[in-house]
KEGU-124681 format. One record per residue: residue in three letters; x, y, z of N, C-alpha, C in turn. Coordinates in steps of 0.001 Angstrom, whole numbers, plus 500000, padded with zeros to 6 digits. Example, Ala and Ser with C-alpha at 12.3 -4.5 7.8 and 13.67 -1.06 7.14 Angstrom:
<nodes>
ALA513190494310507800512300495500507800513200496700507800/SER512850497750507080513670498940507140512900500030507870/
</nodes>
This chain:
<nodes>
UNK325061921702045064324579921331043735325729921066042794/UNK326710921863042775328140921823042077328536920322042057/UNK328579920225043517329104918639043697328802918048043245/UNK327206918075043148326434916546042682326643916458041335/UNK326466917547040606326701917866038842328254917230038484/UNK328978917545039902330571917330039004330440915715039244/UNK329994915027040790329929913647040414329060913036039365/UNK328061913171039134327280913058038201328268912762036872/UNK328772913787036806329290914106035409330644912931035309/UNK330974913046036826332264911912036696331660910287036658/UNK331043910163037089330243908707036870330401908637035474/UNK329336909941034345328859909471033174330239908979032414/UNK331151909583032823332346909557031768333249908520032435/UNK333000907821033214333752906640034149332906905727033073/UNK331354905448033274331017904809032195331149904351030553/UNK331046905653030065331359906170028890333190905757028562/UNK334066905553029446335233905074029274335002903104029213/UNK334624902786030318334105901570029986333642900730029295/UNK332765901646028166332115900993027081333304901543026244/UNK333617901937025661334538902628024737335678900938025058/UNK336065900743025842337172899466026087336274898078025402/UNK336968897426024380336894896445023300336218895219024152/UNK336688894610025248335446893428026286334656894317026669/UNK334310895387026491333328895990027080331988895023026992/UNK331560895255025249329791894422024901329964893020025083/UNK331302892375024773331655891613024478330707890688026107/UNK331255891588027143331494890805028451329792890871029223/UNK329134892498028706327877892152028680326934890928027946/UNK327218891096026919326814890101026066326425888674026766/UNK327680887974027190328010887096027954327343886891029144/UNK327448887970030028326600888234031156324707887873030769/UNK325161888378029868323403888535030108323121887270029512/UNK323445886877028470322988885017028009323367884357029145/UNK324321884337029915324488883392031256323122883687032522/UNK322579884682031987321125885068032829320271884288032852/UNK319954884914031256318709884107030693318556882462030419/UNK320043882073029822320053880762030223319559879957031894/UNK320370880792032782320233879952034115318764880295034729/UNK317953881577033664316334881905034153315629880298032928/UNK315646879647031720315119879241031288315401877724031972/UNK316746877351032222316514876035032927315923875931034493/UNK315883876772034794314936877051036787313653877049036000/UNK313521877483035112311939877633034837311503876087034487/UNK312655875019033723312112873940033013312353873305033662/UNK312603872905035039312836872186036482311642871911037014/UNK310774873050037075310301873801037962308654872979037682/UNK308747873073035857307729872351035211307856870927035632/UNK309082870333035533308895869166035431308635868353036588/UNK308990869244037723308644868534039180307145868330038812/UNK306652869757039042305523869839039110304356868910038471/UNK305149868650036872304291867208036179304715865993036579/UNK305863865526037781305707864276038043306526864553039357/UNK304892864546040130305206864824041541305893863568042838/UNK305948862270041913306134861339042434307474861143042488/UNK308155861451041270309380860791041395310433860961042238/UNK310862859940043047312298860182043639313393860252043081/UNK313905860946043368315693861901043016316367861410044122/UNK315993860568045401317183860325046205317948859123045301/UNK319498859460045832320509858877045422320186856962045389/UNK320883856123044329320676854791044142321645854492044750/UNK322307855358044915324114854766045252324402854160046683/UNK323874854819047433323836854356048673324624853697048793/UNK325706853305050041326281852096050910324639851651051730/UNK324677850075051240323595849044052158322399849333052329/UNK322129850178050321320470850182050825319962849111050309/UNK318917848790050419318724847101050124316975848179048414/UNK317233846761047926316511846428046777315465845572047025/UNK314084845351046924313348844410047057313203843502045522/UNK313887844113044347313810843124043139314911842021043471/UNK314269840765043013315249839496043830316198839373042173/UNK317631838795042942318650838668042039318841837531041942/UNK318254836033041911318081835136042586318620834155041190/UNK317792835154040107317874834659038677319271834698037914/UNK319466836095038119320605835975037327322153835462038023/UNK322593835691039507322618834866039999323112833062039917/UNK321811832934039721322068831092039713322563830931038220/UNK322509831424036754323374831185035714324514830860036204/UNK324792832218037321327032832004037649327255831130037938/UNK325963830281038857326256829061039850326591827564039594/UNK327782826818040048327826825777039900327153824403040600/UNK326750823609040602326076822898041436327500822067042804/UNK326997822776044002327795822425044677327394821180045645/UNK328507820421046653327703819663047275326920820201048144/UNK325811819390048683324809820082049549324931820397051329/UNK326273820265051347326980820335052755327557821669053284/UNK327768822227054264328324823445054835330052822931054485/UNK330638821851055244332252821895054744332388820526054204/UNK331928820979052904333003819350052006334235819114052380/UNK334775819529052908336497818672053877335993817482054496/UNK334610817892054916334607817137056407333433815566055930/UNK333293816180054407331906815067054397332630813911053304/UNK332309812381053909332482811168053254331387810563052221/UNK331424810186050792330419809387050572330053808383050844/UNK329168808062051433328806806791052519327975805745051176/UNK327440806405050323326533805325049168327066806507047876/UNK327208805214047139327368805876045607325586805750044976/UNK325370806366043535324511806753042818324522805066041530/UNK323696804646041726323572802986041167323730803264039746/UNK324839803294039393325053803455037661324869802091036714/UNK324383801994035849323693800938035033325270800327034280/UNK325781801301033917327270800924033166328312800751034305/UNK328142800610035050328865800476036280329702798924036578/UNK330697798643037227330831797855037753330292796668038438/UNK330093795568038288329865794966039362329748795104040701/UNK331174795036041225331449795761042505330534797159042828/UNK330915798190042104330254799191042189328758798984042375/UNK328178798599041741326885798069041425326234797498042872/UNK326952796567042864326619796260044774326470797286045920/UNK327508797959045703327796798794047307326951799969046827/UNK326225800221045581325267800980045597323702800902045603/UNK323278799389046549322230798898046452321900799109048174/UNK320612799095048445319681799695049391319413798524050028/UNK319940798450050922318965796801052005317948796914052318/UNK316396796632052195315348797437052613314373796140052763/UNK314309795760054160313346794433054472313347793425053854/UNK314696792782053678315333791835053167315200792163051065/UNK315159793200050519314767793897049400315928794219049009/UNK316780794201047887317363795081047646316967796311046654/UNK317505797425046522316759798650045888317978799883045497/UNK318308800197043897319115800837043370319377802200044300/UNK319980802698044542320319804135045091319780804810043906/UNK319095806061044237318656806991042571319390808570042753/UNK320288808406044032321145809534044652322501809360044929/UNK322720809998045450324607810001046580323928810198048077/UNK324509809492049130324118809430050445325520810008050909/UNK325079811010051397326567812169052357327081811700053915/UNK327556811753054542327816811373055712329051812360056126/UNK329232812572057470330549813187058273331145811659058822/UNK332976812510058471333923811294059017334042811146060592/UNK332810812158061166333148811965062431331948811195062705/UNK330710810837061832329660810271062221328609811380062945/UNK328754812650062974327402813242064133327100813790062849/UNK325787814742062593325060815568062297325928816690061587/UNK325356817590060406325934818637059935324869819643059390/UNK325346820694058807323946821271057930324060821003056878/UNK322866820868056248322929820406054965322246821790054143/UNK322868822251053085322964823781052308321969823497050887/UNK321702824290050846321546824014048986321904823825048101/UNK322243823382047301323550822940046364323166824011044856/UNK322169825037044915322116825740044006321014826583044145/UNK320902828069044141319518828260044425318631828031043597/UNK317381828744044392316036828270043636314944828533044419/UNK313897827667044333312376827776045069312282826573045396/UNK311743826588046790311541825549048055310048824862046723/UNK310315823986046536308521823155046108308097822197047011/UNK308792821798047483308122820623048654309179820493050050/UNK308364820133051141308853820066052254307598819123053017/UNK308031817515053105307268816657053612307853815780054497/UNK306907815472055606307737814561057071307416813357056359/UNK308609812376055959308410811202055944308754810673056799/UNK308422809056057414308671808766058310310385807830057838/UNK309199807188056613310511806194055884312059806822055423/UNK311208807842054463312736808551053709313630809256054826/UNK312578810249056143313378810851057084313174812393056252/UNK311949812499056434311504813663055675312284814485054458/UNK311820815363053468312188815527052089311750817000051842/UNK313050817698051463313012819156050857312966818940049413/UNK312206819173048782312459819765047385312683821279046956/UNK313673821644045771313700822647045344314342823307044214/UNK313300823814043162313381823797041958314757825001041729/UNK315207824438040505315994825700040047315939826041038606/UNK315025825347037611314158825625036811313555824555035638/UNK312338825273035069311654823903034780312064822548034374/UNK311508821534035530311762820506035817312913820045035775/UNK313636820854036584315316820764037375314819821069038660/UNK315211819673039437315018820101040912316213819236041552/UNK316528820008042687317222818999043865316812818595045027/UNK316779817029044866316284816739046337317314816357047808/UNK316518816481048832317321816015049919316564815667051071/UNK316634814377051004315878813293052346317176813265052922/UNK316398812616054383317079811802055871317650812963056183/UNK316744813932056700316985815683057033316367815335058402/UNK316846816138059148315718817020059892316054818615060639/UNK315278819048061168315307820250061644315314821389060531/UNK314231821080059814314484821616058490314042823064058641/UNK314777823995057880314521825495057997313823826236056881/UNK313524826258056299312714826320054943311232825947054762/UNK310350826672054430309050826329053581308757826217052584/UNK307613825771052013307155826113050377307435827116050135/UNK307704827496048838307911829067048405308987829881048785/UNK309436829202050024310756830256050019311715830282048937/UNK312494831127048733313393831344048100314937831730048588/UNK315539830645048238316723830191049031318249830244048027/UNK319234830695048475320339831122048048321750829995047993/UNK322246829612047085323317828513047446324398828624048467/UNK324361827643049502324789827686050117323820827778051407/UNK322427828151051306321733828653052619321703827018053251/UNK321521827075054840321493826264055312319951825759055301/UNK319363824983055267317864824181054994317512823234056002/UNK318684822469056304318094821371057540319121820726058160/UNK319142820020058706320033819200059605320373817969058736/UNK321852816882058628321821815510058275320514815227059755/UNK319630813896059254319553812681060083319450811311059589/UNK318521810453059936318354809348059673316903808847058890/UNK317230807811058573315535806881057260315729805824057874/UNK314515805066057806313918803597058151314693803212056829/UNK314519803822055759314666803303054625316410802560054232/UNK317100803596055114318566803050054507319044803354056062/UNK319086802495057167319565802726058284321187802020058420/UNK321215801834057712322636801072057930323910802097057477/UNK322969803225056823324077804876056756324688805033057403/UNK323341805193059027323373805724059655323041807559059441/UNK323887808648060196323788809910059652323753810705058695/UNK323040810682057775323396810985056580322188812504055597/UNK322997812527054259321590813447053991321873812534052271/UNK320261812065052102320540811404050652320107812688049681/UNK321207813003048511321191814076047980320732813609045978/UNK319715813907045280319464813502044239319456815081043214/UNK319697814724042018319275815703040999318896815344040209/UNK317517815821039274316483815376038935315962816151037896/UNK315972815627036479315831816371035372314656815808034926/UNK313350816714034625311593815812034132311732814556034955/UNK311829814444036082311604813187037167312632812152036903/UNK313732812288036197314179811289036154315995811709036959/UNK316453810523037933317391810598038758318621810649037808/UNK319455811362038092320648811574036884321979811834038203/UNK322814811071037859323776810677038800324839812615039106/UNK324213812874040223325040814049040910326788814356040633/UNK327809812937040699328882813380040036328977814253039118/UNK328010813643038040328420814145036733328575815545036511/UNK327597816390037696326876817772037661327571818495038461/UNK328326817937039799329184818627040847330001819880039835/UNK329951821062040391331327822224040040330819822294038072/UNK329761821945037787329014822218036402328038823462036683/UNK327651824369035974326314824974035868324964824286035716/UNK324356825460035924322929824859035439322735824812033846/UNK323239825540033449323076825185031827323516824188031350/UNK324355823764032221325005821893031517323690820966031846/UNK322684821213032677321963819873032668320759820765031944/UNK320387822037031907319990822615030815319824822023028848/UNK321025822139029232321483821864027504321501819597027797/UNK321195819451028082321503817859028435320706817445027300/UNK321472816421026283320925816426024790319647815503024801/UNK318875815285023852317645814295024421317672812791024313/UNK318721812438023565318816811412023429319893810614025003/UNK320341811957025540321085811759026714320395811340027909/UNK319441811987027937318400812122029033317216810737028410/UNK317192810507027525316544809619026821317130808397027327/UNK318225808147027271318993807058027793318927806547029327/UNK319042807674030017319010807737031926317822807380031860/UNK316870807998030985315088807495031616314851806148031186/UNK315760805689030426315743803650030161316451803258030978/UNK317282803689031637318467803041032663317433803056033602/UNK317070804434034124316012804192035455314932803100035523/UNK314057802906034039313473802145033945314068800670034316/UNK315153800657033782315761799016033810316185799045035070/UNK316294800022035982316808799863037350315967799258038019/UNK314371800162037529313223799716038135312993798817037977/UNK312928797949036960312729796268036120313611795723037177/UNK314740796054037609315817794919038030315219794852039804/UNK315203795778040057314593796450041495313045795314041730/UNK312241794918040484311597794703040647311295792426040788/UNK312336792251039919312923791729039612313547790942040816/UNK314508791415041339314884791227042797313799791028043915/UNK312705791938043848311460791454044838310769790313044467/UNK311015790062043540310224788737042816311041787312042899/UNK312330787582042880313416786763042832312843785271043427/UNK312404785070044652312137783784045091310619782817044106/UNK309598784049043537308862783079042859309542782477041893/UNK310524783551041231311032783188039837311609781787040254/UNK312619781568040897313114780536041475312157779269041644/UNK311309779606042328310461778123042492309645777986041341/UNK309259778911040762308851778106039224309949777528038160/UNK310862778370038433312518777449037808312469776022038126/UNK312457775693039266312954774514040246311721773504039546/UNK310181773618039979309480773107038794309136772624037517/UNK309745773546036532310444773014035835311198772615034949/UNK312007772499035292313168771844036023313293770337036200/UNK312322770187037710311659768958038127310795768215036764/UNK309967768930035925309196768325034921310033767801033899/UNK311159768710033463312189768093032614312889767027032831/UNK313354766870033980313904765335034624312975764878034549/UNK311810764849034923311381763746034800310469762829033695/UNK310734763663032322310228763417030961311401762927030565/UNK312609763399030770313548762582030521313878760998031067/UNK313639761108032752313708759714033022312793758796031782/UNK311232759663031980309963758570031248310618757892030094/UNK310912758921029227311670758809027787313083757616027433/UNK313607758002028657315140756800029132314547755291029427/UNK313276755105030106312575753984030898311660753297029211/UNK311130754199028365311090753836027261311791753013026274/UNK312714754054026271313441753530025068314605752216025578/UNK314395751773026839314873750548027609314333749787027272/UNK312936749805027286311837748849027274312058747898025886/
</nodes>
C-alpha cells in the first residue's frame, strides 16, 4: 500500500510540476483547438459527400485521359488556311483561279476546255510533279456538309468552317469522310483523281473557298485565318459576287459565241448591201 501512495503521490507532483512550467496551458491550449478543429472539418466532409453523392474527385490531370468536349472550335481561330495537300513540296499548280483583273495571258490558262466550251476556273486545280495520286487533307477544320459521287466533277467533299464559309474539293476519290463528321486540319479526306469535266489536268484535286456561295480566289486566303475571310468587308465580297457574275455573263457568252457571230455576219451582209442600193442610186 506504501508503494502505491508514494507512486501516487509522485505522479501528482510530476504533474503539478508540469503545469507550474509557463508552455504548460499554453501547449494544451493548442492541443486541444488542433482537436476540435480537425473534429469540425471530418465532420463538414462527411456532410458534403453525403449531399452530393455523385461527384467525382478523381484527378483531371491525368497523362492521356481523353475529354469527350470537342476543341474543334477554339482550335480553328489559331488556324491558318492551308493547302489541301499532305506535302506542299511535292504539289504543282496545274490551273490558276480565273481572276477578272487578271491578265490576258493569265486569263487564258485559267479557262476550262469543256466540249468545245470554254468555262472560268472558280478554284485552284492541285496536281503532283510526279503526276500519280496524293492525299488530299483539309485545309482547315470544320464539319463534313456534303459528300457527293459526281460523275462529271469526279465526286465533291464539302466542309463548313463557319456560317457560310466552306471549302470545297472535287476530282477526289477514295474519299474518307461522311456528312457530319468532324474533321481536323490536316486530316486526310480522300485521294487526288480525275473529272470528265477538266481532263486535260489529268491527276488532280480542284480546291475552292467559298464565302455565301460565292468563289473567292484561294491565294488570297493561303497561311491567313479564318477571321480574315470572316471580317471580308461587304463591299469586298460585293465586288467578287459581280466578278462571278460577269464570269458567268462571259462563260455564257462564249457558249453563245457562234449565234452572235452569224447574226453579226447578217448584218453586216444587210449593210453592204443598202449601201451598194444607195451607190447604184445616186449613179443613176
Amino acid at each position: 500500500m506504501r508503494e502505491e501512495e508514494k507512486k501516487r503521490s509522485s505522479q501528482n507532483s510530476s504533474f503539478k510540476r508540469f503545469l507550474k512550467k509557463r508552455w504548460a496551458f499554453p501547449a494544451i491550449y493548442i492541443a486541444a483547438a488542433a482537436i476540435i478543429l480537425t473534429g469540425v472539418l471530418w465532420y463538414q466532409n462527411v456532410n458534403n459527400n453525403a449531399a452530393n453523392p455523385d461527384v467525382d474527385y478523381n484527378a483531371t490531370d491525368v497523362p492521356g485521359k481523353k475529354f469527350n468536349e470537342p476543341a474543334i472550335e477554339v482550335n480553328r481561330s489559331m488556324e491558318n488556311f492551308m493547302m489541301p495537300v499532305k506535302d506542299a513540296d511535292a504539289a504543282v499548280i496545274k490551273r490558276h483561279f480565273y481572276d477578272m483583273n487578271g491578265d490576258a495571258k493569265e486569263q487564258e490558262a485559267a479557262l476550262v476546255l469543256y466540249e468545245n466550251q470554254y468555262h472560268p476556273n472558280t478554284g485552284i486545280d492541285i496536281g503532283s510533279k510526279d503526276g500519280e495520286t496524293f492525299d488530299v487533307v483539309a485545309s482547315l477544320s470544320g464539319t463534313v456538309t456534303k459528300v457527293d459521287e459526281d460523275v462529271l466533277l469526279g465526286n465533291v467533299i464539302e466542309i463548313e468552317h463557319d456560317k457560310g464559309i466552306v471549302t470545297q474539293y472535287q476530282s477526289v476519290k477514295e474519299v474518307s469522310v461522311e456528312v457530319g463528321d468532324q474533321v481536323k486540319q490536316g486530316q486526310v479526306i480522300a485521294k487526288a483523281g480525275q473529272s470528265m469535266f477538266d481532263e486535260e489536268t489529268g491527276v488532280h484535286v480542284h480546291f475552292e473557298i467559298r464565302k455565301d456561295n460565292v468563289a473567292l480566289n484561294p491565294h488570297d486566303f493561303f497561311q491567313k485565318p479564318l477571321s480574315t475571310l470572316q471580317e471580308l468587308k461587304e463591299e469586298d465580297q460585293t465586288k467578287a459576287a459581280d466578278d462571278q457574275k460577269a464570269v458567268d455573263s462571259e462563260d455564257e457568252a462564249d457558249q453563245d459565241g457562234t449565234i452572235d457571230e452569224d447574226k453579226k455576219s447578217e448584218e453586216d451582209k444587210a449593210d453592204d448591201k443598202m449601201k451598194e442600193d444607195n451607190k447604184d442610186s445616186s449613179n443613176a
